[in-house]
C-alpha positions in Angstrom: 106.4 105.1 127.5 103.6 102.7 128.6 104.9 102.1 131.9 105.1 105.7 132.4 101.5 106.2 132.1 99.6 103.0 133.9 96.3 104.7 133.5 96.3 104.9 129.6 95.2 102.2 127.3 97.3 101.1 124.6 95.4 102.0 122.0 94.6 105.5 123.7 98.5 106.1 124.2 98.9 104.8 119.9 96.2 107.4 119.0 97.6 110.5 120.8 101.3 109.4 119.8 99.9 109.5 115.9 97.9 112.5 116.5 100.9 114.6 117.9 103.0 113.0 115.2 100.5 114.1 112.1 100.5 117.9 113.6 104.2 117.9 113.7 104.6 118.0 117.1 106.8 114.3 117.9 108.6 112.1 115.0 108.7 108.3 114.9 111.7 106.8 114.7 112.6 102.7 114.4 113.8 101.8 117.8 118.0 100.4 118.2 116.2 96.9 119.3 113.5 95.0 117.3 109.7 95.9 117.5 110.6 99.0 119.6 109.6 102.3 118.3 111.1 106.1 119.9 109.4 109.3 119.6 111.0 112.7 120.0 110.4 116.0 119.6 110.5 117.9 116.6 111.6 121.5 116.4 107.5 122.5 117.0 107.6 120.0 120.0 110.4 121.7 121.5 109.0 125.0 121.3 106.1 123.9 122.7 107.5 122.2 125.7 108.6 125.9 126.5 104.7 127.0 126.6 103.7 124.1 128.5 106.2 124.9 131.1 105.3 128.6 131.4 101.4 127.3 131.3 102.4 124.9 134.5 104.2 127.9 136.5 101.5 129.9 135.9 98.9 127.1 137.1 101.1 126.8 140.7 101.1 130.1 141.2 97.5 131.0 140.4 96.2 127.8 141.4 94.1 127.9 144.7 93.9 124.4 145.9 96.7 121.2 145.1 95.2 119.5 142.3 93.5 115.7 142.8 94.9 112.7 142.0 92.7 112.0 139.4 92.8 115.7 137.9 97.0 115.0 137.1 98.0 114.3 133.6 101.4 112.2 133.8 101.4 112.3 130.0 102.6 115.8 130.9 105.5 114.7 132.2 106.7 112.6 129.2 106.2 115.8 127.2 108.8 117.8 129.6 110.7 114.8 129.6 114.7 116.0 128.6 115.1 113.1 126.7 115.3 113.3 122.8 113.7 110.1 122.2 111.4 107.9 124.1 111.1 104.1 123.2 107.6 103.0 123.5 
């Protein structure tokens, strides 16, 4: 998941991970290989992901300029990501 966001620290990435997971949003799961840990989404999560999507097409279409480099948030993107788990 790490390499998905470059601009996040570890620690950052640990803290919102534990934060989404203690509001029910993600579960933690022990990873297939050794020292690897997956998240996925829990029923809440998945419900969610269906506002965040209707949030984002309402954002292009009302938006009135493309958004800066710096004002994307690629942990978006792992939150819309189809998988069911991601391994961190």
């Amino acid at each position: 998941m790490q390499r998905g966001l470059p601009r996040i620290s570890r620690s950052l990435l640990v803290s919102r991970l534990q934060h989404l997971e203690d509001c029910g949003v993600v579960e933690r799961h022990a990873g297939a290989r050794r020292n690897v840990t997956e998240y996925g989404l829990t029923e809440a999560g998945r419900e969610l992901r269906d506002v965040i999507e209707h949030l984002g097409a309402w954002g292009v279409r009302w938006a009135f300029t493309e958004p800066k480099p710096d004002e994307l948030d690629p942990a978006i993107s792992v939150c819309l990501n189809p998988r069911p788990t991601i391994p961190t």
